[in-house]
PAVOKE-56942 format. One line per field, with one value per residue (C-alpha): x, y, z; residue in three letters; residue number from 1. Coordinates in Angstrom, 3 decimals, m for minus. Layout:
// PAVOKE-56942
east: X,... .
north: Y,... .
up: Z,... .
aa: ala,... .
i: NUM,... .
END
This chain:
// PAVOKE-56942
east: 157.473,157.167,154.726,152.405,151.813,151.086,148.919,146.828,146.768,145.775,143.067,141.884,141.861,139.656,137.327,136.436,136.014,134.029,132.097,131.218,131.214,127.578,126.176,125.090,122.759,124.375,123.426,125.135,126.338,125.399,126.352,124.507,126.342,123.493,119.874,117.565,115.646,112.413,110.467,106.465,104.051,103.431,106.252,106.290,102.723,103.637,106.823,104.908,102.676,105.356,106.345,108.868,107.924,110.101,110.884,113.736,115.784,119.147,120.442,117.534,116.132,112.817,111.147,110.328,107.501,106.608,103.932,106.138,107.578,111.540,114.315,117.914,120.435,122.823,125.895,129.097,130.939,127.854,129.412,126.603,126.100,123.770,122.728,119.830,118.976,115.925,115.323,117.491,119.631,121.447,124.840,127.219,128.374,125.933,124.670,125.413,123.127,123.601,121.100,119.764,116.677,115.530,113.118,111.454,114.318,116.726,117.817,119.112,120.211,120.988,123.877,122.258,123.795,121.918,123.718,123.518,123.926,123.894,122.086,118.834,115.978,113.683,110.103,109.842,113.557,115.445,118.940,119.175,119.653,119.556,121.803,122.248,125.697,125.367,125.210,123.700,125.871,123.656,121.144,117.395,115.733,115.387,114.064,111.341,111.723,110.566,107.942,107.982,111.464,111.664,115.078,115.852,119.891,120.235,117.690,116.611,113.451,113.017,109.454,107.350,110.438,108.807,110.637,111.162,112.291,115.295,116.354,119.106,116.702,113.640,116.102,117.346,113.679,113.498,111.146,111.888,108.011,108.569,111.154,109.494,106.922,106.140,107.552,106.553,107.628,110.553,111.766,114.915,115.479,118.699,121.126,123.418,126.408,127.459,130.566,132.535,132.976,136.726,135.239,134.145,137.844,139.086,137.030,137.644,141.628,141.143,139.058,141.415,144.781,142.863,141.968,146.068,147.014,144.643,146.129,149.559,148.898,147.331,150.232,152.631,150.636,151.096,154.277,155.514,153.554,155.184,158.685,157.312,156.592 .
north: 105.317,102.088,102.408,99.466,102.108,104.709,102.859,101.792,105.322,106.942,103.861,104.700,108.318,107.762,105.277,107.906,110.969,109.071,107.819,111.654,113.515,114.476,113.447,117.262,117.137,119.970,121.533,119.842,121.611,119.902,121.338,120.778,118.305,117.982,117.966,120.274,124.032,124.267,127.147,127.106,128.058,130.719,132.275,132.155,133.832,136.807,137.620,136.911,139.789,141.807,141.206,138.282,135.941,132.088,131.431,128.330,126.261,124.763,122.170,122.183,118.795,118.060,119.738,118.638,118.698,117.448,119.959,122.898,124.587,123.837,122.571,123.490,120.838,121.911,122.034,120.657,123.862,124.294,125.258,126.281,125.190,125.192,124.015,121.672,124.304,125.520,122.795,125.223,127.717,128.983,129.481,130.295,129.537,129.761,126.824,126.890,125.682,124.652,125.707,128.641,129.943,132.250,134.974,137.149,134.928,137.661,137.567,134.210,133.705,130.757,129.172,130.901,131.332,131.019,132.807,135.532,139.421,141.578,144.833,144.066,146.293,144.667,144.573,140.409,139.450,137.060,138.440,135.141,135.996,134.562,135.777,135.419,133.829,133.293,136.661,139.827,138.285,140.684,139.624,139.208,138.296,138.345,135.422,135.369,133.099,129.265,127.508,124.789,123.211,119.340,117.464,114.113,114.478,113.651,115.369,118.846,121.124,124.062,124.826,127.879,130.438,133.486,134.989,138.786,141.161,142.763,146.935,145.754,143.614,146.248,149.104,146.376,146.233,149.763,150.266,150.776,150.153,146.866,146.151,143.769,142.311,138.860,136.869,132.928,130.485,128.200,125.061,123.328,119.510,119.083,116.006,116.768,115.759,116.191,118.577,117.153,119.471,119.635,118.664,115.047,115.084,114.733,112.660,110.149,110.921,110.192,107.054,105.828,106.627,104.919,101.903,101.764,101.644,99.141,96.823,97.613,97.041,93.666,92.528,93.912,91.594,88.320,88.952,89.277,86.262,84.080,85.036,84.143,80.521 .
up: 190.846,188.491,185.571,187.136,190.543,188.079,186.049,189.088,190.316,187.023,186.911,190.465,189.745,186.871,188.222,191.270,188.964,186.780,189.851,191.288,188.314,187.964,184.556,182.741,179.314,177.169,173.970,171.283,167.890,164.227,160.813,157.658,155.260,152.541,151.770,149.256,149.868,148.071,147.252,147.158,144.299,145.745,145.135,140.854,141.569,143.227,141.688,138.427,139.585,139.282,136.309,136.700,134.893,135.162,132.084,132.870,135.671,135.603,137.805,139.932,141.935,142.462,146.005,149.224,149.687,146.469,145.554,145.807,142.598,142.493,144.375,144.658,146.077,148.954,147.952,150.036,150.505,153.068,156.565,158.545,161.713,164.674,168.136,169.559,172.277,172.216,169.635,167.006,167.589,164.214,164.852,162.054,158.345,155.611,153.175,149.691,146.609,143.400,140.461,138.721,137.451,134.826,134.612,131.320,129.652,130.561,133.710,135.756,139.504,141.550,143.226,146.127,149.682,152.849,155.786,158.170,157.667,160.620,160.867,158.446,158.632,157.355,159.342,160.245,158.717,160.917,160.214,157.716,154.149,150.457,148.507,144.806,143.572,139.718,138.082,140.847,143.485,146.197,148.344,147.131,150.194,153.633,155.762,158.309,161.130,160.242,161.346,163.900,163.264,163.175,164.055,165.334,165.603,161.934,159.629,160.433,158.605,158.668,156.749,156.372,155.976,154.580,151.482,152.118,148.872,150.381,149.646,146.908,145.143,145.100,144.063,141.214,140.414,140.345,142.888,146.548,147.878,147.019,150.224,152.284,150.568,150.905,147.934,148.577,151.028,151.511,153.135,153.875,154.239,155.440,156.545,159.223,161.072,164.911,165.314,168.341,171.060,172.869,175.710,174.330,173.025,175.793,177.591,174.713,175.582,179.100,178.652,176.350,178.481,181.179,179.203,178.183,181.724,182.712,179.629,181.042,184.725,184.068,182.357,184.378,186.872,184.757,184.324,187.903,188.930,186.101,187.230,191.110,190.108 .
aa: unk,unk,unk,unk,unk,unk,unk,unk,unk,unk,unk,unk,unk,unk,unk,unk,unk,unk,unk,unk,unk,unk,unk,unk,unk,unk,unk,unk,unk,unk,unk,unk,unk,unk,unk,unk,unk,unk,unk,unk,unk,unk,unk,unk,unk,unk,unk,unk,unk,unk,unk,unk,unk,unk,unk,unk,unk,unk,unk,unk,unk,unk,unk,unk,unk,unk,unk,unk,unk,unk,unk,unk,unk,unk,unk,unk,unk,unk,unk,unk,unk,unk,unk,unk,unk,unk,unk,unk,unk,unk,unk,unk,unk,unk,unk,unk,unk,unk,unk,unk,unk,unk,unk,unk,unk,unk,unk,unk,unk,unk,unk,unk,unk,unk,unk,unk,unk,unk,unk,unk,unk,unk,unk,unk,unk,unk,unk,unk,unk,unk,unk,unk,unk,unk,unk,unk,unk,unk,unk,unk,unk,unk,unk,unk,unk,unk,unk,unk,unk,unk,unk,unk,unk,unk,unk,unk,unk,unk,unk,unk,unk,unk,unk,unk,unk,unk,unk,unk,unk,unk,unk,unk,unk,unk,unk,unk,unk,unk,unk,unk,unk,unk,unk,unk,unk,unk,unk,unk,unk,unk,unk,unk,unk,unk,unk,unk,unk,unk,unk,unk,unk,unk,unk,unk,unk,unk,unk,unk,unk,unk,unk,unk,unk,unk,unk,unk,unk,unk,unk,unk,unk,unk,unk,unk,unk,unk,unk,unk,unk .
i: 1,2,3,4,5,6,7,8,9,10,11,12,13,14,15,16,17,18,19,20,21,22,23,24,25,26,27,28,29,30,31,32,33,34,35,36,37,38,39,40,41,42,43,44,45,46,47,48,49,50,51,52,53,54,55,56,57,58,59,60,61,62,63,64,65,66,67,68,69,70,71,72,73,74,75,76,77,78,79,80,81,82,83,84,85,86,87,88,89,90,91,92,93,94,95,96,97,98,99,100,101,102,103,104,105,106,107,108,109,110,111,112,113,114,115,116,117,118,119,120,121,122,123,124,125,126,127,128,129,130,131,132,133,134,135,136,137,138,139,140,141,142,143,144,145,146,147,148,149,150,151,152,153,154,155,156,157,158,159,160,161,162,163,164,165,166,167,168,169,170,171,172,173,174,175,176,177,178,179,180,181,182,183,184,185,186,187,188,189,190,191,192,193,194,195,196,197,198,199,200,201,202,203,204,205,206,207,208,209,210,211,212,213,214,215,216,217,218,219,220,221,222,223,224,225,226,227,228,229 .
END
């Protein structure tokens, strides 16, 4: 078979799968490339009541919203990623921060990671985690679910995620009744990226093998008609 016939075929063949494949809406996948997490007032007040006191920050950026106490930038080594069904769906990864903070001038965390641990206990966790990086590297709180999740395909947030003190940070604090309690509020602001599903890949492969053949068959076309005349 000459590679004009093929071409044609491989066009044809295209043109009528393209013409009865039914169009299907799928969930699409995103990761988080950038953006800032913010904790509330709220929660220098209760951990204050406690007797943690912040006594300094390092490297932090200012919140969103505005009002709330401190924000910490997300970092690139971020890998977490997600889906658009169901609005959000959290999928894997974890997103990484940058910035520390002090309390009682003694003790300083940061650098925290956001990501999932399986088999919390926690009364109201969500099987997400914050974990501290810097100097405890354990976990010091569980997180609720969010509130009512906002994304437009390019910036998601994710406000009203409850701060939970985890086991390991109430037996660092020397006092296991403390697992659980509420311990201020957090939100993330986040940029994000599409990740390309195989699927798509190909279809871009096919599309463009088709477009190839067309550009050959229509030559292959001009060429036999110049040698006619």
């Amino acid at each position: 078979m000459h590679f004009f016939q093929f071409a044609g075929i491989l066009g044809c063949t295209t043109a009528a799968f393209i013409s009865i494949a039914p169009i299907q809406v799928e969930a699409a996948t995103f990761k988080v490339i950038s953006g800032v997490t913010s904790i509330d007032r709220d929660h220098e007040e209760i951990l204050s009541s406690i007797g943690l006191n912040l006594t300094g920050t390092n490297q932090t950026v200012a919140p969103i919203p505005s009002n709330y106490l401190v924000g910490f930038n997300i970092d690139s080594a971020t890998n977490f990623t997600f889906s658009d069904e169901g609005g959000f769906t959290p999928l894997s990864g974890t997103i990484e921060h940058t910035g520390t903070v002090t309390f009682n001038n003694q003790i300083t965390v940061g650098n925290f990671s956001i990501g999932f641990a399986p088999g919390r206990t926690v009364t109201g966790a969500s099987g997400l985690v914050l974990r501290d990086t810097f100097s405890l590297n354990t976990i010091l709180f569980d997180l609720s679910a969010p509130g009512l999740v906002a994304f437009d395909g390019h910036n998601l947030t994710i406000p009203d995620v409850k701060l939970l003190i985890s086991p390991e940070f109430a037996n660092i604090l020397g006092d296991s009744k403390l697992t659980g309690l509420f311990a201020g509020t957090a939100q993330i602001d986040a940029q994000v990226a599409a990740v390309p599903e195989p699927n798509s890949v190909l279809a871009t492969l096919v599309a463009g093998a088709a477009l190839l053949a067309t550009r050959f068959y229509t030559q292959k076309i001009k060429c036999t008609r110049s040698f006619e005349a």
